[in-house]
Backbone as CSV, one residue per row, in Angstrom:
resi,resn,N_x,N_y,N_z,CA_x,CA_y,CA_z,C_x,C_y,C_z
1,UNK,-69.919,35.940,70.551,-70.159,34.694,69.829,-70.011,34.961,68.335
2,UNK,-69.401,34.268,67.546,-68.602,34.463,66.387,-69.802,33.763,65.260
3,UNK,-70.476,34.323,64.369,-71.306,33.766,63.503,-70.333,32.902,62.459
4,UNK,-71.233,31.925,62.175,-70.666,30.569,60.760,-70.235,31.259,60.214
5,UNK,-70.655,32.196,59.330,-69.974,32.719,57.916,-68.645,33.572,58.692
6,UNK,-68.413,34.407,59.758,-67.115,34.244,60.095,-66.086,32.920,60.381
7,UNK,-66.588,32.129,60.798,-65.424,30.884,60.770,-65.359,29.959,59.556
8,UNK,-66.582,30.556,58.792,-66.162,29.951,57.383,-64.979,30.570,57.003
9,UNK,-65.113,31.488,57.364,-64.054,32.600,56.251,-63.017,31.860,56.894
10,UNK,-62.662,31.735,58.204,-61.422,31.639,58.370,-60.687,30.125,58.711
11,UNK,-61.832,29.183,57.914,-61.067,27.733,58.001,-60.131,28.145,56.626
12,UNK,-58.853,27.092,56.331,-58.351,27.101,55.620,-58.973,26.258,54.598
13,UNK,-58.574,25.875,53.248,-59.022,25.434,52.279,-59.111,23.742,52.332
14,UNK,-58.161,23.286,53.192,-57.915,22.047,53.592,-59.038,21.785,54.276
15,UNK,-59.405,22.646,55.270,-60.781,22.269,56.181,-61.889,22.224,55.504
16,UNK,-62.136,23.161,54.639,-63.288,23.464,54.355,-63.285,21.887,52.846
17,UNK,-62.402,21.447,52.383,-62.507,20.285,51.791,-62.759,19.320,52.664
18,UNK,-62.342,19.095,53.804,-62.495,18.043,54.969,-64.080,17.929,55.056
19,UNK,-64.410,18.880,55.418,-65.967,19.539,55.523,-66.153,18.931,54.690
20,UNK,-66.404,19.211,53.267,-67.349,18.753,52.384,-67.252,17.388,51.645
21,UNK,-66.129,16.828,51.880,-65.686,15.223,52.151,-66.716,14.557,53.154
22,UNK,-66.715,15.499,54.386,-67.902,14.534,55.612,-68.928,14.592,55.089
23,UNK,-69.632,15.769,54.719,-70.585,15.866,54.219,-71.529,14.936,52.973
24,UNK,-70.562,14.797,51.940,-70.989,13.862,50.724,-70.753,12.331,51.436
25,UNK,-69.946,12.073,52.671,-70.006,10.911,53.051,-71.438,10.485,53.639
26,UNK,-71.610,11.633,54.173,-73.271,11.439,55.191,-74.515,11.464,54.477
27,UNK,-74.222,12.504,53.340,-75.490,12.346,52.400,-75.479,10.866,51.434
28,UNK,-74.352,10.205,51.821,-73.995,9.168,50.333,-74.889,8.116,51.612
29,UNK,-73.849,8.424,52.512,-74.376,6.588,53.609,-76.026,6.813,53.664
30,UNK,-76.699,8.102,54.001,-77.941,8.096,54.172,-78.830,7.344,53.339
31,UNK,-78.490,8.000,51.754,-78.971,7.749,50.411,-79.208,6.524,50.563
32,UNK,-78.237,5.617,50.210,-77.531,3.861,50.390,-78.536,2.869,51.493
33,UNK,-78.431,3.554,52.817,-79.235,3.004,53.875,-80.305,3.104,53.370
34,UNK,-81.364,3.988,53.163,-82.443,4.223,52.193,-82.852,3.635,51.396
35,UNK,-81.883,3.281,50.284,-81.948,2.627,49.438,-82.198,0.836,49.597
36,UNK,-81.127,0.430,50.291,-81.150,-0.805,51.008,-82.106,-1.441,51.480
37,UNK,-83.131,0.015,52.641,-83.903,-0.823,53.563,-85.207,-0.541,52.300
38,UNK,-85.243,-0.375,51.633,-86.484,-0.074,50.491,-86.630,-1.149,50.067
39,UNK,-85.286,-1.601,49.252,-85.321,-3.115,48.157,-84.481,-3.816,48.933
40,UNK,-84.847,-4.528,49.870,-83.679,-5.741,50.126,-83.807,-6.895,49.609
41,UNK,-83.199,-7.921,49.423,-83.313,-9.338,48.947,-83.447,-10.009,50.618
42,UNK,-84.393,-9.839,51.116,-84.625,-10.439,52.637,-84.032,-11.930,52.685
43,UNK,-84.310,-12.953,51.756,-83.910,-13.953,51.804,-82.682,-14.727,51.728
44,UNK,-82.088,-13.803,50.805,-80.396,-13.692,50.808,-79.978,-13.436,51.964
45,UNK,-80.016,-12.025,52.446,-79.547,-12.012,54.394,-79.618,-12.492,54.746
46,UNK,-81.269,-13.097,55.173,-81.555,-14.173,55.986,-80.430,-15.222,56.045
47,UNK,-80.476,-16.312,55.058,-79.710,-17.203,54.870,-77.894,-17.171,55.234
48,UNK,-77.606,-15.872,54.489,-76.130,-15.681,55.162,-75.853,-15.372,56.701
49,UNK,-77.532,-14.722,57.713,-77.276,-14.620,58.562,-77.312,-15.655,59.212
50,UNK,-78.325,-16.349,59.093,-78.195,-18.013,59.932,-76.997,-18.574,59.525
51,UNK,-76.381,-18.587,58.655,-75.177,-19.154,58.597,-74.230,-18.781,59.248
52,UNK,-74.317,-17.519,60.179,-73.722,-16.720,60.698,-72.810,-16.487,60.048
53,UNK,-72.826,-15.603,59.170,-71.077,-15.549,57.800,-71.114,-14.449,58.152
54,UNK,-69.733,-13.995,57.705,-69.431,-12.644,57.717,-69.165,-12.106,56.171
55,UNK,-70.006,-10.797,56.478,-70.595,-10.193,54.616,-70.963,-8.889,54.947
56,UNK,-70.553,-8.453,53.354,-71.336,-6.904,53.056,-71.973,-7.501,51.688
57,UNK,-72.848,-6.292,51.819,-73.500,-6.165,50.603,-73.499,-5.082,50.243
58,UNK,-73.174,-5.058,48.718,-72.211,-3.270,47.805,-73.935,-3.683,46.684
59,UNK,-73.743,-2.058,46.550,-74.014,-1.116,45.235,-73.455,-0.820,44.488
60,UNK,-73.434,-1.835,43.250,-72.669,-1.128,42.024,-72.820,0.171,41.035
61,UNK,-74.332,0.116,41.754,-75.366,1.419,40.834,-74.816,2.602,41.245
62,UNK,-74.409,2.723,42.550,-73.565,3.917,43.516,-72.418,3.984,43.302
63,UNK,-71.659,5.371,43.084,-70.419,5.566,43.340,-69.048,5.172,43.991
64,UNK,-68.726,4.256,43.720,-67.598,3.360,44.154,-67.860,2.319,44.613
65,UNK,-68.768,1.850,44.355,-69.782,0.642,44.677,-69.481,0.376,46.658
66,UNK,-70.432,1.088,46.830,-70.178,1.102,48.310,-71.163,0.093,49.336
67,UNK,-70.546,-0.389,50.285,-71.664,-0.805,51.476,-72.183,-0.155,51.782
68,UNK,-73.849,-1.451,51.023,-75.658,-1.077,52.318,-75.817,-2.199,52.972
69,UNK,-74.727,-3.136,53.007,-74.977,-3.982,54.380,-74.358,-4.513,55.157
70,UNK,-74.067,-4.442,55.897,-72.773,-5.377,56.695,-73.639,-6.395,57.772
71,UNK,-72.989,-7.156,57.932,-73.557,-8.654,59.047,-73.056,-8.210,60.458
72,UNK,-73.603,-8.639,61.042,-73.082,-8.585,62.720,-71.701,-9.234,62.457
73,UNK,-71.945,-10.234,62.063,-70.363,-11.126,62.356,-69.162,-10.468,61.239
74,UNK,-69.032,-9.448,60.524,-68.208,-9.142,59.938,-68.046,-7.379,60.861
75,UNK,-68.684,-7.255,61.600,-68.286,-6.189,62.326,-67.786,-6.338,63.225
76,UNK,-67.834,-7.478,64.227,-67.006,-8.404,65.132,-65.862,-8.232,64.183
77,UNK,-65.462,-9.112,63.439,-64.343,-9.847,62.361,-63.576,-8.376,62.793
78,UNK,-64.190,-7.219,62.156,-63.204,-6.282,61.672,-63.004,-5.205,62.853
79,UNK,-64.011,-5.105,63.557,-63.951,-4.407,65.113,-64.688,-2.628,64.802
80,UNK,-65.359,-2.492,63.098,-65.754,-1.194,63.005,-67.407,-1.416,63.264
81,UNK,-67.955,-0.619,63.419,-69.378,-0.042,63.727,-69.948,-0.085,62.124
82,UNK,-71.293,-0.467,61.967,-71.945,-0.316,60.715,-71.720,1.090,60.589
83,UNK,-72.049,2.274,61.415,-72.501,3.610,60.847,-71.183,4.160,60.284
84,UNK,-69.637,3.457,60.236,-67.831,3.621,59.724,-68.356,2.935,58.896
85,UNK,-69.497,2.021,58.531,-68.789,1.269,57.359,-69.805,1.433,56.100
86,UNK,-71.123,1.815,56.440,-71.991,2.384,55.414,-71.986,3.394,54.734
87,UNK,-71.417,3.174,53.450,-71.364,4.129,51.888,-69.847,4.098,51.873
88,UNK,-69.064,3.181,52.386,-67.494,3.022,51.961,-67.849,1.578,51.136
89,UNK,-66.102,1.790,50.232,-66.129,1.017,49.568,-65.303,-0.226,50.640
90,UNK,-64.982,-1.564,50.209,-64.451,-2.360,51.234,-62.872,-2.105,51.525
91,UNK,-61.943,-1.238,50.542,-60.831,-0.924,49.999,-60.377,-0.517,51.880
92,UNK,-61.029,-0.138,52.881,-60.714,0.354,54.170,-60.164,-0.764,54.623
93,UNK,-60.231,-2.112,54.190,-59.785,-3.041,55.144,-57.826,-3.403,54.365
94,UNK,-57.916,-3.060,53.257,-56.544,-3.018,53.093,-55.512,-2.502,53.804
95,UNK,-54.227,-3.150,53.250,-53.080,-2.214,54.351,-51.935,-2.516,53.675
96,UNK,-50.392,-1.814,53.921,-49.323,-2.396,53.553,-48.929,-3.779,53.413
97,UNK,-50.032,-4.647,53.718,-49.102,-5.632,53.496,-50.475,-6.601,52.547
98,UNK,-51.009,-5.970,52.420,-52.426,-6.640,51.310,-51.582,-6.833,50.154
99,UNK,-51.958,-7.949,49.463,-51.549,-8.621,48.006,-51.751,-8.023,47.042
100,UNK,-51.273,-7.094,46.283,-52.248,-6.068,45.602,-52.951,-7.182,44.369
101,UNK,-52.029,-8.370,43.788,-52.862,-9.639,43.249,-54.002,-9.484,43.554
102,UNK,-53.885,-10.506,44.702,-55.621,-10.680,45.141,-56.637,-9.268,45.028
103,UNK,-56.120,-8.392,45.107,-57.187,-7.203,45.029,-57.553,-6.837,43.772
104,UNK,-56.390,-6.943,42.917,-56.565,-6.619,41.063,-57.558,-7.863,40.833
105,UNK,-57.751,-9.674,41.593,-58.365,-10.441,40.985,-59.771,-9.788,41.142
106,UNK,-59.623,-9.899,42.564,-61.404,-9.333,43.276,-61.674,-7.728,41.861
107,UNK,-61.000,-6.864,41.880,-61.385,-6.021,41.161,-61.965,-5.920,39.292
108,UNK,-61.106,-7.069,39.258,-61.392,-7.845,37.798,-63.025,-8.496,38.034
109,UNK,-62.973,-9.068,39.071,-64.148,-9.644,39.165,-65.461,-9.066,38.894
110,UNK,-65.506,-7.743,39.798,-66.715,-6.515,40.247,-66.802,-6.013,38.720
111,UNK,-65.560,-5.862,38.353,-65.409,-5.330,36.824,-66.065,-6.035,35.687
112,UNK,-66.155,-6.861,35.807,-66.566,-7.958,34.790,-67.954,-8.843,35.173
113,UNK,-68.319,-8.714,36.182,-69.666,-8.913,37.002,-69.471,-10.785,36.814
114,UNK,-68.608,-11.061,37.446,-68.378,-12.320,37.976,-68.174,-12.948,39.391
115,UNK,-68.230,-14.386,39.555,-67.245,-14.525,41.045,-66.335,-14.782,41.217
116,UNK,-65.694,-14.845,42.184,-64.350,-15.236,42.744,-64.067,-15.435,44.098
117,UNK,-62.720,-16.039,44.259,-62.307,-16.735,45.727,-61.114,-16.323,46.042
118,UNK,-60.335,-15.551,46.403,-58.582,-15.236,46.902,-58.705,-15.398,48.392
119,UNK,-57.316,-15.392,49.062,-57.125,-15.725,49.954,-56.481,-13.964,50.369
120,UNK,-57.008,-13.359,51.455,-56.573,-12.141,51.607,-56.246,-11.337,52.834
121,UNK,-55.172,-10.428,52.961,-54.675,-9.740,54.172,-55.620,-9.021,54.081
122,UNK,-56.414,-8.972,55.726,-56.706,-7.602,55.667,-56.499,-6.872,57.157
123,UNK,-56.946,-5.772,57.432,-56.819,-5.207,58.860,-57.866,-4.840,59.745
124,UNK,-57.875,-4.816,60.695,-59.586,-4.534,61.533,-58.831,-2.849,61.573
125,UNK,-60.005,-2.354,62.390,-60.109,-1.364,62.780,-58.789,-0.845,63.837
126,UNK,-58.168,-1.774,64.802,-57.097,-1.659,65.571,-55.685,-1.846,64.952
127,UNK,-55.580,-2.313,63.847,-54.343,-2.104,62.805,-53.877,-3.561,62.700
128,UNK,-54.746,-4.333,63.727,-54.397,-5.805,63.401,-54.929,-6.525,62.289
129,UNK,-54.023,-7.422,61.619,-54.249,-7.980,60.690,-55.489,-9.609,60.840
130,UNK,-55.898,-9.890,59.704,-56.117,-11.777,59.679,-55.989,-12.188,58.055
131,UNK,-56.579,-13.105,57.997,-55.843,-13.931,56.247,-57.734,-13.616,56.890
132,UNK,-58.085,-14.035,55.812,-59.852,-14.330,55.203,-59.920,-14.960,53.604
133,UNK,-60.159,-16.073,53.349,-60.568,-16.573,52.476,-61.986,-15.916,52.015
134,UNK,-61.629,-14.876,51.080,-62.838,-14.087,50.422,-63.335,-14.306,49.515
135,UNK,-64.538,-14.533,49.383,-65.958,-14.584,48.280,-66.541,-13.393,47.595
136,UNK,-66.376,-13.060,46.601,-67.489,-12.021,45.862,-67.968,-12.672,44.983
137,UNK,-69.548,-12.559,44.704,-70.623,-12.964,43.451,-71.283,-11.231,43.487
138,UNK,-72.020,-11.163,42.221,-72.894,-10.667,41.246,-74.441,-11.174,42.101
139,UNK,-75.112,-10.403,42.404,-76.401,-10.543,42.595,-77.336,-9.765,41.153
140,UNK,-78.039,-10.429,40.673,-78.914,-9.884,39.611,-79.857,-9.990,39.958
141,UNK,-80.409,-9.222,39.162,-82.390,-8.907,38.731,-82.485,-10.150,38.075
142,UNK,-84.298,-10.413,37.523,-84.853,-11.090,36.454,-84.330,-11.003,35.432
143,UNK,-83.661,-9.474,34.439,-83.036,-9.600,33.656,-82.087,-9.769,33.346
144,UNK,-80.890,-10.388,35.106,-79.507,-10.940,34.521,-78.516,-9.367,34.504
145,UNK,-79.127,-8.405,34.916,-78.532,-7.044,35.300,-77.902,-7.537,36.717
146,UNK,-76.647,-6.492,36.911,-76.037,-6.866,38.410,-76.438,-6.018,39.149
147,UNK,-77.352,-5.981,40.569,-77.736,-5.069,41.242,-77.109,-5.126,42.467
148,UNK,-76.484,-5.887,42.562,-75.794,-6.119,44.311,-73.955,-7.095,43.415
149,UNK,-73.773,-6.878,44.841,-72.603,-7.915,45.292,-72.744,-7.997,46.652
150,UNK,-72.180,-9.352,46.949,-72.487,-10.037,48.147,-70.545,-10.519,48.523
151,UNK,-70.347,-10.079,49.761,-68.762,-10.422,49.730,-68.626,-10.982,50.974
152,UNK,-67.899,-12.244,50.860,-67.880,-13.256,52.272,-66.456,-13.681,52.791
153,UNK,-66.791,-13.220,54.070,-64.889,-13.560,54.903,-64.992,-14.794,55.419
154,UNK,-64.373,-15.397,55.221,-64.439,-16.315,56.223,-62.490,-16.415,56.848
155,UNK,-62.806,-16.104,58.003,-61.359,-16.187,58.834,-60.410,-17.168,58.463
156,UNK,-58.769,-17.029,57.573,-58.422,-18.281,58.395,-57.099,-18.143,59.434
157,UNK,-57.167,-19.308,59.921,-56.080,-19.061,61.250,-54.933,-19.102,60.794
């Protein structure tokens, strides 16, 4: 039986980056989840969930402003599992044939802590595409600081 520090030695450099790519992914999603279930805005979910919408909710405070929330109905929509989609940024649902427009608007948006509405390609998890008429707003504190974004699909046919 071959000890770790021998098969350390002998992954290549590619692996051992792979490795520590998973790694900062698992410590990031943990962090995030953590973070999330600590401070939530309960009432905000709530409401988008009875509406049954499909949504994440990003951290701008975090590194690439990543999802701490996804809805049931946007994991349907896209066909991935919350535990694929917590501490990524939403950039996974792009594909060759995404508008890079609409993505520079949405990105202007996050950038500038505003909202916005584009109409956008994206792909589920199986490589199939849909259009989604997408929503991003700015969630703030009392002092008008941005602590969230809230981002809404709504399908169209």
């Amino acid at each position: 039986k071959r000890s770790r520090a021998a098969s350390a030695r002998e992954m290549t450099e590619q692996q051992k980056d792979e490795r520590r790519e998973r790694n900062r992914e698992h410590a990031k999603r943990s962090r995030v989840r953590k973070k999330f279930l600590l401070e939530p805005d309960y009432s905000l979910v709530k409401a988008l969930q009875t509406a049954q919408q499909n949504f994440v909710i990003t951290d701008p405070s975090l590194p690439d402003n990543p999802i701490v929330f996804a809805s049931h109905g946007f994991l349907t929509l896209t066909g991935y599992s919350l535990e694929s989609v917590l501490g990524r940024n939403c950039r996974f649902l792009q594909g060759p044939r995404t508008d890079p427009r609409a993505v520079a608007k949405i990105r202007k948006a996050v950038d500038e802590g505003y909202d916005t509405s584009v109409c956008l390609l994206n792909y589920r998890i199986d490589g199939s595409t849909f259009f989604n008429q997408f929503f991003v707003a700015p969630l703030r504190d009392g002092q008008g600081n941005v602590v969230n974004y809230v981002g809404v699909q709504c399908q169209v046919s």
